[in-house]
VOGUPA-791738 format. One record per residue: residue in one letter; x, y, z of N, C-alpha, C in turn. Coordinates in pm, whole numbers, plus 50000, padded with zeros to 5 digits. Last residue first. Layout:
// residues N
resn n.c1 n.c2 n.c3 ca.c1 ca.c2 ca.c3 c.c1 c.c2 c.c3
a X Y Z X Y Z X Y Z
...
// end
This chain:
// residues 362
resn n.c1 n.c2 n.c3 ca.c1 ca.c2 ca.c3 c.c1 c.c2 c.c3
x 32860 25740 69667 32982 25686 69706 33099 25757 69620
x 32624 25822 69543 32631 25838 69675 32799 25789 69692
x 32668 25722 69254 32657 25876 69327 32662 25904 69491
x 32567 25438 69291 32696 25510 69304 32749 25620 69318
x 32300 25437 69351 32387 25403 69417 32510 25454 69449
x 32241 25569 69109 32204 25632 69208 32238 25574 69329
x 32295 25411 68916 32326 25527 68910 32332 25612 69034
x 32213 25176 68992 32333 25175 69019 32361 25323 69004
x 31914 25253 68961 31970 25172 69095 32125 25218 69109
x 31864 25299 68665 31853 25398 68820 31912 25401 68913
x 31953 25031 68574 32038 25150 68576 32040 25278 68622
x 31750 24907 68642 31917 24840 68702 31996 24949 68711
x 31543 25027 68518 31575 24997 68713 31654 25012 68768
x 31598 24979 68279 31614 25100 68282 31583 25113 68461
x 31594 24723 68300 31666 24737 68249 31702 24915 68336
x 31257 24684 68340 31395 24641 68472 31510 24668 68400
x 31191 24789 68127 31151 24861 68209 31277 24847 68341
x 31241 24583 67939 31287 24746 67883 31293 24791 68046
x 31118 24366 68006 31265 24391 68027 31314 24533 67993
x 30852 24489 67996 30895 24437 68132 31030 24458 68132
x 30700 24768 67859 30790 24637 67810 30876 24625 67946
x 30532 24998 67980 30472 24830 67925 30554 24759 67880
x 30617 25214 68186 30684 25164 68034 30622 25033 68045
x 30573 25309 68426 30443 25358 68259 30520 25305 68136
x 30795 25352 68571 30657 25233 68600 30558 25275 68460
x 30927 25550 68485 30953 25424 68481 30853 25358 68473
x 30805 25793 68639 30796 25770 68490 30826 25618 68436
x 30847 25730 68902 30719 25745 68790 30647 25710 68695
x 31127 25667 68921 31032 25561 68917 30901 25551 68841
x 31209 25925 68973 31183 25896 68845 31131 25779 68843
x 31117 25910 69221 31079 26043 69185 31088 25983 68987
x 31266 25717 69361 31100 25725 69352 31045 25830 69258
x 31509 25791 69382 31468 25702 69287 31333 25691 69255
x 31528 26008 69520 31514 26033 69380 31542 25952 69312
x 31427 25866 69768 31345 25960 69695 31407 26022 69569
x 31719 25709 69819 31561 25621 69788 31444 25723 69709
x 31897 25917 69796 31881 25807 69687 31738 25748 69660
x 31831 26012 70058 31828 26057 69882 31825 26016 69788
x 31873 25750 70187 31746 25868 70214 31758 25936 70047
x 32126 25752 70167 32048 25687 70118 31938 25688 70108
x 32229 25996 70305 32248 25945 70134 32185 25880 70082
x 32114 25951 70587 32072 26062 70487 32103 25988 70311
x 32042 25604 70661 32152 25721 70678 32075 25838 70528
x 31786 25510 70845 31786 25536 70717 31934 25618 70691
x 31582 25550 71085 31730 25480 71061 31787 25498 70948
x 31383 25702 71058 31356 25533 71074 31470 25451 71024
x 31419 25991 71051 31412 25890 71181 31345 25792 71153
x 31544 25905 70819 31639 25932 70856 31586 25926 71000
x 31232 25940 70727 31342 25846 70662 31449 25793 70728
x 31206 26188 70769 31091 26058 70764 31181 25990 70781
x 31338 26372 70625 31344 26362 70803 31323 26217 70860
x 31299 26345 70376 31417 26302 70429 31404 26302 70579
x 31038 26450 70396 31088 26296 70368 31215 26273 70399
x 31091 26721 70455 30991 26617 70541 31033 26495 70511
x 31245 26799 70243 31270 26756 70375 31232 26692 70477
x 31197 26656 69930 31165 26719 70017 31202 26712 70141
x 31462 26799 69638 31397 26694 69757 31323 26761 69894
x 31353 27080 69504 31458 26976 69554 31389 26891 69594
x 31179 27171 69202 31198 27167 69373 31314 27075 69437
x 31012 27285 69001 31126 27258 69024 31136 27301 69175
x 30722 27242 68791 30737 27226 68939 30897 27207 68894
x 30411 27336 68591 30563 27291 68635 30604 27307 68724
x 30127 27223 68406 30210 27240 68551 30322 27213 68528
x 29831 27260 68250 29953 27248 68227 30026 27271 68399
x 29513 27181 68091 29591 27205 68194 29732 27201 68179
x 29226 27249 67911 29349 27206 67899 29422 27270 68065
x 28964 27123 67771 28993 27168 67913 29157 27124 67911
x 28702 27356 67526 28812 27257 67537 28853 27243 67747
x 28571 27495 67360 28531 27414 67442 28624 27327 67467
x 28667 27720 67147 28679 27716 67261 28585 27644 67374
x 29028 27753 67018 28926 27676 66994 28849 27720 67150
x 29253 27803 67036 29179 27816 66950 29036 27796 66871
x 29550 27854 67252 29407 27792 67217 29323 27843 67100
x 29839 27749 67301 29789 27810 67192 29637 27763 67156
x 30069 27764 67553 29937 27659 67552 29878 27789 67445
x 30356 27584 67661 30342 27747 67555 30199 27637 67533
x 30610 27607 67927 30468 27588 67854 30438 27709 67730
x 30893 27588 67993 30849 27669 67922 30722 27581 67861
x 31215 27609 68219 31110 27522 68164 30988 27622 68109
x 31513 27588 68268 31445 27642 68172 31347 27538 68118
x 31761 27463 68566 31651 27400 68443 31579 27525 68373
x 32075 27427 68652 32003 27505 68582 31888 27451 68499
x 32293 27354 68956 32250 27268 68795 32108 27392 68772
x 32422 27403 69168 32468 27474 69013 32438 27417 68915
x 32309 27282 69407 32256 27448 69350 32374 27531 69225
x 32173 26987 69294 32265 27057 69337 32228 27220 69307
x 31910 26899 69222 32030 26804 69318 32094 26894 69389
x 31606 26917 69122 31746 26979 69094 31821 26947 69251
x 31335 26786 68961 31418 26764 69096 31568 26830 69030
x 31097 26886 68794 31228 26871 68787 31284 26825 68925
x 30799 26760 68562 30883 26827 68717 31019 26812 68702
x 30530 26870 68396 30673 26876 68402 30746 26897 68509
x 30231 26803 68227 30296 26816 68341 30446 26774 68320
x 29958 26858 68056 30088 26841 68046 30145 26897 68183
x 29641 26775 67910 29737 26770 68036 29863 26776 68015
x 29346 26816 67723 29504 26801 67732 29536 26833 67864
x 29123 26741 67513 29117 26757 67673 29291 26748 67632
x 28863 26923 67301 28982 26859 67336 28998 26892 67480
x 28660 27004 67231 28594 26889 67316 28747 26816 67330
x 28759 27098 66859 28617 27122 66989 28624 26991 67079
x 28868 27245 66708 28913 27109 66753 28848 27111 66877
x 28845 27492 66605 28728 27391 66538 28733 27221 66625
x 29143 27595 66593 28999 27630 66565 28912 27531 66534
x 29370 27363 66737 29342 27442 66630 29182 27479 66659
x 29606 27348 66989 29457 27337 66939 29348 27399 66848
x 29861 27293 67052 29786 27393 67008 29689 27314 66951
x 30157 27308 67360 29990 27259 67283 29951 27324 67210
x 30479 27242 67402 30388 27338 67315 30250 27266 67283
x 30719 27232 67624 30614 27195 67565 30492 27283 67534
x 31044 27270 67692 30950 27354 67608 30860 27302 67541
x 31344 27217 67905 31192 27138 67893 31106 27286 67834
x 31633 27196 67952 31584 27281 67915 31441 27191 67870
x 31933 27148 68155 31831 27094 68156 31737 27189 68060
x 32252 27142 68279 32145 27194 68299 32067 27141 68217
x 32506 27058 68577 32399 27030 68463 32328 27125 68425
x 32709 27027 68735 32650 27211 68710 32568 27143 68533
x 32511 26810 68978 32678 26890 68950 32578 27020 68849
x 32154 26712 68847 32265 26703 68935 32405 26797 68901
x 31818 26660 68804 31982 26706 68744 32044 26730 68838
x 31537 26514 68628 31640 26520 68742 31809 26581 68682
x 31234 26576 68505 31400 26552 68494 31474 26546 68670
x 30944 26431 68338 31047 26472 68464 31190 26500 68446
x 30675 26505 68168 30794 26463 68182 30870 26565 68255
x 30366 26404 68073 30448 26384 68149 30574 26395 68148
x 30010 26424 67920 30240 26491 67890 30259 26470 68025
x 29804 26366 67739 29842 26308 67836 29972 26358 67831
x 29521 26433 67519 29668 26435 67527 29701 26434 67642
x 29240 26353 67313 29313 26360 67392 29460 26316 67431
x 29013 26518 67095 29153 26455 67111 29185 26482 67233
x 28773 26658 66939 28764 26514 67045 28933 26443 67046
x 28898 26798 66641 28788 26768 66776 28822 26621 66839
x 29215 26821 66508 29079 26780 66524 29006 26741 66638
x 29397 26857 66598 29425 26990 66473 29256 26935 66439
x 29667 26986 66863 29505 26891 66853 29460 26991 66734
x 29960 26895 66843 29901 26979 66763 29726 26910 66743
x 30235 26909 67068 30101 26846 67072 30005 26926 66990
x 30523 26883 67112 30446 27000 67037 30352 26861 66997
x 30852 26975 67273 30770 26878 67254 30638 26967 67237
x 31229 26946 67328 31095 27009 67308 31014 26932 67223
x 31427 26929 67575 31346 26885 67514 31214 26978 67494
x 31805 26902 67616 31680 27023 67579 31582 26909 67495
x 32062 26871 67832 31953 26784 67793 31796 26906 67754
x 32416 26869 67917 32283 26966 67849 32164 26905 67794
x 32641 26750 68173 32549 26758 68078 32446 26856 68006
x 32863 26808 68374 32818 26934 68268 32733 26901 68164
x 32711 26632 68607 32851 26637 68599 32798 26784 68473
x 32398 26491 68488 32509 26568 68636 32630 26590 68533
x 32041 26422 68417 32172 26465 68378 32247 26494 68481
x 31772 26248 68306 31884 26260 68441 31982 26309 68384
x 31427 26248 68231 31602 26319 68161 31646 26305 68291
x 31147 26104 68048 31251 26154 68152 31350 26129 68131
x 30846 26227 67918 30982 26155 67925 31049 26210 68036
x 30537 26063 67730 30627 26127 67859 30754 26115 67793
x 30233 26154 67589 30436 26176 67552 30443 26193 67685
x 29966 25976 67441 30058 26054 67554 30198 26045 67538
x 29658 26015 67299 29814 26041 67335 29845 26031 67420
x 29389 25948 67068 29442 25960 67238 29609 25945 67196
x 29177 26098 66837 29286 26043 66876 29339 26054 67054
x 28941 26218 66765 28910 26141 66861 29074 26044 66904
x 29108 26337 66462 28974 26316 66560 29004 26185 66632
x 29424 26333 66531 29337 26348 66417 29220 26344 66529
x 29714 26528 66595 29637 26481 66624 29551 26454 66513
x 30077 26508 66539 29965 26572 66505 29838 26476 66533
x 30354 26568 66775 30276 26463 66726 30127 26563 66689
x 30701 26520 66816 30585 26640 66715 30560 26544 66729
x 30981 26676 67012 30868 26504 66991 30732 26626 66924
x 31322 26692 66995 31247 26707 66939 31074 26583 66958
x 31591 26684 67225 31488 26628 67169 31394 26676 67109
x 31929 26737 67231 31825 26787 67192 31736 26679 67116
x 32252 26728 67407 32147 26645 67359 32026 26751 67356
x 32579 26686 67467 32474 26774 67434 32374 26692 67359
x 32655 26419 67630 32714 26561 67641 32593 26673 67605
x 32508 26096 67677 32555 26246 67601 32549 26375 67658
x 32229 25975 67896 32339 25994 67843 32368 26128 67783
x 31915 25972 67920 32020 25935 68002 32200 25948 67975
x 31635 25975 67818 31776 26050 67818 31849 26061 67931
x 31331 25846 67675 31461 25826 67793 31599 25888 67798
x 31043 25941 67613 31173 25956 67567 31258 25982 67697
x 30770 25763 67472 30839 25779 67621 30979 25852 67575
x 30436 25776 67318 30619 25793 67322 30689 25809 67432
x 30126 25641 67230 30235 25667 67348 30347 25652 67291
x 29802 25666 67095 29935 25637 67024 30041 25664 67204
x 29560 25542 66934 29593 25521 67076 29783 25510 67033
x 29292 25703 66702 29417 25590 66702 29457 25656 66875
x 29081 25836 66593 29113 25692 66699 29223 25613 66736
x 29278 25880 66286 29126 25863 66374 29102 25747 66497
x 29593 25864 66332 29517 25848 66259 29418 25859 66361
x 29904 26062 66383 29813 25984 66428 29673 25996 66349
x 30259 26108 66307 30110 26136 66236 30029 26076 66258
x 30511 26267 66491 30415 26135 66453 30327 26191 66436
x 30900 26256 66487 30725 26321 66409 30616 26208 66406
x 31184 26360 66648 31025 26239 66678 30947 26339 66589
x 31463 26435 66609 31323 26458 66566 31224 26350 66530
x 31779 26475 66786 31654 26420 66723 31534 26458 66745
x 32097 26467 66830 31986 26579 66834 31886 26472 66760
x 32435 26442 67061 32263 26373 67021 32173 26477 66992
x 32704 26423 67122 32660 26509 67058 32530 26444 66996
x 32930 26248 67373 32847 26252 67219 32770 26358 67247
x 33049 26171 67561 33114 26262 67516 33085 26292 67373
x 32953 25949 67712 32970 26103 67783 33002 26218 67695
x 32708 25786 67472 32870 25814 67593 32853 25946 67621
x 32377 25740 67504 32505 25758 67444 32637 25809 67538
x 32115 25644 67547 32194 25604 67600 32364 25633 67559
x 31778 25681 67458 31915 25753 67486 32037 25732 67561
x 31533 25551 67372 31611 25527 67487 31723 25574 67408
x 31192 25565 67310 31331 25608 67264 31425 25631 67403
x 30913 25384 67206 30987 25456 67333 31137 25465 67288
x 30543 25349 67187 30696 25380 67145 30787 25452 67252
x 30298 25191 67071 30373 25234 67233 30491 25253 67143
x 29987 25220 66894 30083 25183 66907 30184 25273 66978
x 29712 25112 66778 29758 25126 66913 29950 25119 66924
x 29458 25230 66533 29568 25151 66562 29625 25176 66709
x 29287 25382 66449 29188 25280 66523 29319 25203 66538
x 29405 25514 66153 29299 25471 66239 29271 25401 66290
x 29791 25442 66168 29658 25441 66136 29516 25426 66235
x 30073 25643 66277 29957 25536 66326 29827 25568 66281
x 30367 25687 66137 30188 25683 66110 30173 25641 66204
x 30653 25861 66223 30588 25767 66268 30433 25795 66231
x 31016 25919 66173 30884 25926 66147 30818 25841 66163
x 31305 25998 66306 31207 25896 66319 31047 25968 66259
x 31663 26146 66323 31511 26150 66269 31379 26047 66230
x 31927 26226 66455 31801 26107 66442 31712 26151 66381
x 32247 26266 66502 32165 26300 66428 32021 26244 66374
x 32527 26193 66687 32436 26185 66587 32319 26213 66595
x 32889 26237 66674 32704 26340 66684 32616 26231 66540
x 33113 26170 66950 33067 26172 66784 32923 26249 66788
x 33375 26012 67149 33267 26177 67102 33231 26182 66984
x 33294 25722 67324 33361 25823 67270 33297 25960 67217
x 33033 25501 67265 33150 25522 67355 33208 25638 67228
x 32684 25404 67245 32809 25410 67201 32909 25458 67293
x 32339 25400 67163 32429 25410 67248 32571 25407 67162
x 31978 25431 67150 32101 25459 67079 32214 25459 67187
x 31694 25236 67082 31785 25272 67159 31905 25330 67017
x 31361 25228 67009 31464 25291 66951 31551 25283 67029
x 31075 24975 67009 31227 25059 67104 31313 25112 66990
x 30747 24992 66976 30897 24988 66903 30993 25038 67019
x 30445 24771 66922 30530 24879 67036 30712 24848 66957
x 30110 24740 66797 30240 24726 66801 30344 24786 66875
x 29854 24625 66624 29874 24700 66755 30025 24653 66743
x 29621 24781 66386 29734 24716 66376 29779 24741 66550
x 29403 24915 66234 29338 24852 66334 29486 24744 66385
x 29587 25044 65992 29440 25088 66040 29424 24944 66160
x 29962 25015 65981 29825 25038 65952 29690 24993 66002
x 30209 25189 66031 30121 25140 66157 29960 25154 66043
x 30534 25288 66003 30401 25259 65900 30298 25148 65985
x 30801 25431 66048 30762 25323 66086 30584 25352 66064
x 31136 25531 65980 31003 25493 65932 30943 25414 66015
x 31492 25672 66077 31327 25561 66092 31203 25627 66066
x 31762 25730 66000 31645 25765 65972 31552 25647 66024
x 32072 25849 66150 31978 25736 66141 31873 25817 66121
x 32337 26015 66045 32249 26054 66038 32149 25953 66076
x 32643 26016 66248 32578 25964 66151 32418 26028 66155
x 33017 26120 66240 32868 26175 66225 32752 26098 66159
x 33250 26036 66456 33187 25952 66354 33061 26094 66353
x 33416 25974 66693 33510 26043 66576 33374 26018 66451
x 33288 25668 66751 33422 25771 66792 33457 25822 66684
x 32967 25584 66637 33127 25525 66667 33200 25616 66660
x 32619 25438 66801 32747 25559 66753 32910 25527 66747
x 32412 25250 66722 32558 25261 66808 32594 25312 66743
x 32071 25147 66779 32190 25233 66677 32273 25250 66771
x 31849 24967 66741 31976 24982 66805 32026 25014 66727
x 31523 24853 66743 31605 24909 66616 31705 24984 66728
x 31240 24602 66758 31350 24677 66848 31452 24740 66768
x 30890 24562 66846 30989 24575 66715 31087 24666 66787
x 30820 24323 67119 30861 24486 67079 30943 24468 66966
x 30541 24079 67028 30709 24099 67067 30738 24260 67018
x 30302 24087 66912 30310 24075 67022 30463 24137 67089
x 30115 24264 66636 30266 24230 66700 30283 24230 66840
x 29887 24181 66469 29877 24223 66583 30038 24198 66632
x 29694 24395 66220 29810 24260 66260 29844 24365 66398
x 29528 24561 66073 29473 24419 66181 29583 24374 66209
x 29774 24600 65812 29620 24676 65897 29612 24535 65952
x 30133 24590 65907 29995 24586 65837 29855 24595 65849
x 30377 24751 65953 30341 24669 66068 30138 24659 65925
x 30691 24830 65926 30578 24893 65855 30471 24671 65914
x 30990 25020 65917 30933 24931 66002 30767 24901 65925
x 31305 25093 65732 31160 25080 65728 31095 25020 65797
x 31593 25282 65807 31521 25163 65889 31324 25181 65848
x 31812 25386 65554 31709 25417 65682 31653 25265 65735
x 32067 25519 65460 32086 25389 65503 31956 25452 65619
x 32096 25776 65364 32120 25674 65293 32084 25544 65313
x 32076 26129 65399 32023 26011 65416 32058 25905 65315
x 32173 26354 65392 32259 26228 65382 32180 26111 65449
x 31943 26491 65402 32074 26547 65371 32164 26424 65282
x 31828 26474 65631 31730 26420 65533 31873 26399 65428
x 32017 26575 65794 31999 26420 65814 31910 26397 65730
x 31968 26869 65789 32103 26790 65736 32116 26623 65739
x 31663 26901 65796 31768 26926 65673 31936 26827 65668
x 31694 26832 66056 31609 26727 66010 31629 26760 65827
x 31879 27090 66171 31893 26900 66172 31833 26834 66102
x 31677 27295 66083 31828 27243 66002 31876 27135 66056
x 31370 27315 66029 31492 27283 66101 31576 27222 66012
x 31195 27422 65808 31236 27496 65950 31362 27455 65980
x 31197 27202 65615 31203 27379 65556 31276 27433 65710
x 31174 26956 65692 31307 26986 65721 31299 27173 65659
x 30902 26761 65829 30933 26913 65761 31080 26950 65751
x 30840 26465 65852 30912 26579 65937 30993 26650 65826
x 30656 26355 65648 30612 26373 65768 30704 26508 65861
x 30794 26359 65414 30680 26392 65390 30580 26460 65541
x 31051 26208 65446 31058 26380 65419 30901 26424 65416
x 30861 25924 65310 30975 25962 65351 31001 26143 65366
x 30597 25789 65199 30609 25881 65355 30755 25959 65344
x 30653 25714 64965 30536 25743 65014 30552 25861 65128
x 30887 25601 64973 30921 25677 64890 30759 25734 64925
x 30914 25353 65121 30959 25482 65174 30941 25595 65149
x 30749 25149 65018 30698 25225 65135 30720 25349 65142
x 30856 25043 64819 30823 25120 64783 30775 25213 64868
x 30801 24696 64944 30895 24764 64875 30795 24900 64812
x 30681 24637 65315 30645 24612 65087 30732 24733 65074
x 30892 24464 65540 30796 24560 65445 30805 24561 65348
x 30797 24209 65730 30902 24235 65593 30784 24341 65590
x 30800 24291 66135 30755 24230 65997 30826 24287 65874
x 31073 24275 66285 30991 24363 66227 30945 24253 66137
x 31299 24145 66520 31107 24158 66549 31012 24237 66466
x 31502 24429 66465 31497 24246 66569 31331 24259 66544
x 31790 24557 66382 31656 24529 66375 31610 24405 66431
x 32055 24761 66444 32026 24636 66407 31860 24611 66449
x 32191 25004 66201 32148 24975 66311 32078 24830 66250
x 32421 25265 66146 32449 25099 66133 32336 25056 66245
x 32459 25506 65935 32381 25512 66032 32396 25302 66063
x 32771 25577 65778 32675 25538 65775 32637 25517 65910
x 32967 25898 65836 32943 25720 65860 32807 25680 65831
x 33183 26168 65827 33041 26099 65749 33032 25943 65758
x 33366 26246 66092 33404 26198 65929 33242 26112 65919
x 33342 26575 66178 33346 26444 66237 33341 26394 66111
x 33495 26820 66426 33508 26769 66262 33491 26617 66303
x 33273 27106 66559 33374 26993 66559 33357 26889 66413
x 33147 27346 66490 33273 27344 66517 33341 27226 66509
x 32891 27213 66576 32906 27285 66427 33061 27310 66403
x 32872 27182 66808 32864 27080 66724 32896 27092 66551
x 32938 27380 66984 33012 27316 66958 32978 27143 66857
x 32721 27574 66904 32813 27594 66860 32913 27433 66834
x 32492 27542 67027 32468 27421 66929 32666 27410 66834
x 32325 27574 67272 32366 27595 67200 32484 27494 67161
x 32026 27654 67404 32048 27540 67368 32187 27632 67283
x 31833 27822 67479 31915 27808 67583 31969 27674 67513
x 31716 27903 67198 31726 27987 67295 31836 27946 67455
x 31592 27774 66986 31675 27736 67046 31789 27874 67186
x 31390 27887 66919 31330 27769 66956 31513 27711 66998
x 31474 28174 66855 31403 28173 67016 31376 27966 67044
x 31796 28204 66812 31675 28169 66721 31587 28098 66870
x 32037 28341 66880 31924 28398 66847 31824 28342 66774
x 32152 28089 66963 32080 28137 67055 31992 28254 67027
x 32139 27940 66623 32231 27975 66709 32128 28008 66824
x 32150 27644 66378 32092 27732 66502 32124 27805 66601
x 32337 27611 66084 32310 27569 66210 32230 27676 66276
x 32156 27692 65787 32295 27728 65907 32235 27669 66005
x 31951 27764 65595 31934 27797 65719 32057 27799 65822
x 32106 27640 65340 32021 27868 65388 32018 27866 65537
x 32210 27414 65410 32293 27538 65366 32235 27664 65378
x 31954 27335 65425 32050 27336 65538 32143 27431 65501
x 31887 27355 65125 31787 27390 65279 31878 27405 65390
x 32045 27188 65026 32014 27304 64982 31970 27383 65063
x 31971 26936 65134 32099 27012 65183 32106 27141 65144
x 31700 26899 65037 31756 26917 65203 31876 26967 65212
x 31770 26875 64771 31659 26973 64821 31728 26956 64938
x 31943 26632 64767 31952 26763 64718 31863 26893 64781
x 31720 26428 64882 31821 26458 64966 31919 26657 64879
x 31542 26469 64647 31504 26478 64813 31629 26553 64895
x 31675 26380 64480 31640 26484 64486 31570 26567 64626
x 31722 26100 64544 31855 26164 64505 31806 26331 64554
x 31484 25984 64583 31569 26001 64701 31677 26105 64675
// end
């Protein structure tokens, strides 16, 4: 670990934070995180519903899955890594209850959280990551994720941090043969926020990454996301919406590549935006790298307001306009909502459409 973490900071130190001349961060900038002084905290999160893992896990996978040579977040949180979360679920076992891991950020605080999570061969299982907190701090995520052959496993990262945090994280998942893997990523919170979602395919693996982003008032919400079909017969499923409001803006960059030889891949990726107001800003960016060539890949993006016809609809069946808006850009992320398989996760993240979008109107 000692050397690990040496190596990474060594690494972070060449590379420097990311500025706007570096094209994968291009409308993202990062200044004010590099500028502000936050005091080193441990990552404090609480675990609910994991099976015990065998000692030694970490040292197998750890830094092994998400590359820190490129990026200097996943350098500076390999960095100071100290305090990670091992999840590790065993071949054939079947986990009914969501393994759940809550991290809370604290004012004035930089923490790094690391997660593991070890999905072996025929194992079915679903994890929540939430992160939340109050005040201005940055943290710093990095989650690695197996799923063994022929395993099934739902994941979903809920973003929930104060107005006045600083969120960057790196989803890496390594899917096994056959394996049935889903990530949802919920961003709903923080000031500046950057998602990272890597998932490498194996044969005959199925996927899907959605997510959805609401931002208003001067939020920054950048997600990028990289579907690597690196073996035949894989399929990939992308969904993700945003909504933005006041002088928000928004940045969506999903990347397919399909290596030479990865014959009989099917991929879909779709990205919509609803933009509220005419000073919120989205940058959206397919990047489809074929290589292969029996494959059927599709991609779509769409930024549109609300539609008028519906609001007309609406408004002649009594409906006052605001609420008319409300009802269709609740429907609009509902979408994505309705594809989360954990019931209370799901009415949770309802309650907080509802009122969000209640109260905006008032």
């Amino acid at each position: 670990m000692q050397r690990l973490r040496e190596d990474a900071f060594q690494r972070f130190v060449e590379l420097g934070f990311p500025t706007t001349h570096d094209e994968e961060w291009r409308f993202t900038n990062v200044a004010p995180i590099a500028r502000a002084r936050f005091a080193n905290v441990p990552a404090v999160a609480t675990v609910t519903g994991a099976p015990a893992a065998q000692p030694g896990l970490a040292e197998t996978y750890l830094g092994k899955l998400a590359p820190f040579e490129a990026n200097a977040f996943v350098a500076l949180n390999t960095a100071f890594l100290r305090d990670k979360v091992v999840i590790q679920v065993p071949r054939g076992a079947v986990v009914k209850q969501p393994i759940r891991i809550d991290y809370v950020g604290r004012d004035a605080a930089h923490a790094a959280p690391r997660t593991l999570v070890v999905v072996g061969a025929d194992a079915h299982c679903s994890v929540v990551e939430s992160y939340s907190g109050t005040g201005s701090y940055f943290t710093n995520a990095v989650t690695e994720i197996v799923a063994g052959d022929r395993s099934v496993v739902d994941h979903y990262k809920v973003q929930r941090e104060g107005a006045g945090a600083f969120h960057i994280s790196t989803t890496q998942a390594q899917l096994g043969r056959a394996a049935n893997f889903s990530t949802h990523s919920i961003s709903l919170g923080g000031e500046l926020v950057r998602n990272d979602v890597n998932v490498v395919m194996s044969e005959g693996t199925e996927a899907t990454v959605n997510g959805l982003y609401i931002v208003n008032g001067t939020q920054h919400v950048d997600n990028h996301t990289s579907i690597d079909h690196a073996k035949p017969h894989g399929t990939s499923h992308e969904l993700y919406k945003g909504i933005l409001d006041g002088r928000a803006s928004a940045v969506f960059n999903g990347r397919i590549l399909v290596r030479k030889g990865a014959q009989k891949t099917d991929s879909k990726q779709t990205n919509k935006n609803l933009v509220l107001s005419d000073d919120a800003v989205i940058d959206t960016k397919p990047e489809l790298q074929i290589l292969a060539d029996d494959v059927r890949c599709t991609h779509g993006a769409t930024i549109g307001q609300l539609d008028g016809e519906s609001l007309f609809y609406l408004q002649s069946r009594g409906i006052g306009k605001e609420q008319a808006r409300r009802l269709l850009t609740y429907a609009f992320a509902q979408d994505v909502i309705d594809r989360i398989r954990i019931p209370d996760l799901r009415q949770q993240l309802e309650k907080f459409l509802f009122e969000k979008f209640h109260e905006h109107a008032h």
